[in-house]
Phi, psi and omega in degrees: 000119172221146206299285201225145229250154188292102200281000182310127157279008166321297238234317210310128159107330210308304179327262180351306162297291154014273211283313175280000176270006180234021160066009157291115205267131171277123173248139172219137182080040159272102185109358191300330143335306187261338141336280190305339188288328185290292158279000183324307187297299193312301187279018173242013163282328187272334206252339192220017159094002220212143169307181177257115185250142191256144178244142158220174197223134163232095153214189224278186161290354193225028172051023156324182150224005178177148191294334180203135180321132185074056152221129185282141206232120173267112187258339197237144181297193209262002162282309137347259184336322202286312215287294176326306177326290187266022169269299179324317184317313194262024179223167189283313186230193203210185116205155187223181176249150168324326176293338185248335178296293235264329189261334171251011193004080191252154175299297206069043162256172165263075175306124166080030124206178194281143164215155199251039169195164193248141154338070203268129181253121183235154215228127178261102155187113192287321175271005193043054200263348181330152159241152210280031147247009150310135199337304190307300200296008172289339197229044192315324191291019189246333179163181171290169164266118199222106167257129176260130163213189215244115183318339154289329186268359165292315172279357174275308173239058179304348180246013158260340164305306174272342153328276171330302153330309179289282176000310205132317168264172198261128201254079187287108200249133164219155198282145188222163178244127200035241152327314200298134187305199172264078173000102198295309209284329206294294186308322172295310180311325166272025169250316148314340162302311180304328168136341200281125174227029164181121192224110162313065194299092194280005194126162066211161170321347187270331168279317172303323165302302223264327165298284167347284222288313176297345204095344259251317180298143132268310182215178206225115163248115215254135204194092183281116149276201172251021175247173189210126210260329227021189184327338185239065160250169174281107189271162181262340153214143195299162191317123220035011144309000176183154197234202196222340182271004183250010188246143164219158188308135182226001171239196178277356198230006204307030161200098180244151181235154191240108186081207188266355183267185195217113168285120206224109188238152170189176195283173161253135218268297165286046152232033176284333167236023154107153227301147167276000000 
């Protein structure tokens, strides 16, 4: 009896031949919902080239992510963080944008639990603003460093490439026309190519827009606090780009609360039953 059938083309059917020349009877698709729920980073690496990607957000009551653009703002307590942890722990790769580096210089490791591989942190940065003594490259033994910029602006801020480079990271470049950013699924697709079959995308709005806007989100983790930023706090995406109404339920608990926070997690509703 087997769920779903192995979309790998290594393999595919091979099983399955296998189990009926040895008198064993196939029944495929039986469980297949949770089957797939079970594999999704596998199965979107086979079906559509690309990891499987989770966006997570932690914001305020008036839906902010920070009190004034560039200031780093703590929103969520320490059960939450713990959560934060142990996601890291279990997904291949981490990513932010240049905007979150610069403003929150964060390590990106998986702290306070075990993880038995190492951790690849990729950098959204079109401009090359990393600066090469940011925290993460301080913390290469945790896993690689991966910055995406643009073979132009490599060749425009050559002596900040090698900074970098010198730093420790690693520089995945790509050709682009003038101005125009960087093609999010171009960058997932080398990184799957690479071995990455799952990536947390923590931020800032401005990368979570450029997913949304590609298609891109697979699942969603949401960390509702108790604050309240007001106007002049930074909201995270603009207005009618996403609803709650684009999640659906996918655990048994997909509204929890942690601490004073509120975790709110689901599928993006047309990949609920797993990459097409």
């Amino acid at each position: 009896m087997v769920a779903i059938r192995d979309p790998n083309p290594l393999v595919a059917g091979r099983g399955l031949a296998h189990l009926d020349a040895h008198g064993i009877t196939v029944t495929v698709g039986v469980g297949e919902r949770a089957a797939a729920g079970l594999n999704l980073p596998f199965l979107s690496v086979m079906r559509r080239r690309r990891p499987f990607v989770t966006i997570k957000i932690a914001l305020s009551l008036d839906a902010r992510v920070a009190a004034a653009p560039g200031e780093r703002t703590k929103l969520t307590g320490d059960a939450a963080d713990r959560r934060v942890h142990r996601e890291r722990a279990e997904v291949d790769a981490i990513a932010v944008g240049s905007g979150t580096v610069l403003a929150d210089d964060p390590m990106l490791t998986a702290r306070g639990v075990y993880r038995s591989r190492p951790l690849t942190r990729v950098i959204f940065d079109g401009r090359l603003r990393t600066p090469p003594g940011a925290k993460v490259l301080s913390t290469l033994e945790a896993g690689p460093v991966i910055i995406v910029t643009s073979a132009t602006s490599v060749d425009r801020n050559a002596d900040a490439a090698a900074r970098l480079r010198d730093a420790g990271a690693v520089l995945q470049t790509h050709q682009i026309a003038g101005s125009e950013p960087i093609p999010m699924i171009a960058a997932l697709e080398r990184l799957a190519a690479g071995g990455i079959t799952s990536i947390v995308v923590e931020g800032g709005p401005t990368l979570h827009r450029a997913a949304w806007h590609e298609r891109i989100v697979d699942r969603v983790q949401m960390f509702v606090t108790p604050h309240t930023l007001g106007a002049g706090g930074v909201p995270w995406l603009a207005p009618g780009s996403f609803s709650l109404n684009d999640l659906v339920e996918v655990t048994a608990e997909p509204v929890g609360r942690l601490g004073n926070d509120v975790l709110i997690e689901g599928l993006v509703e047309r990949d609920v039953h797993g990459p097409d």
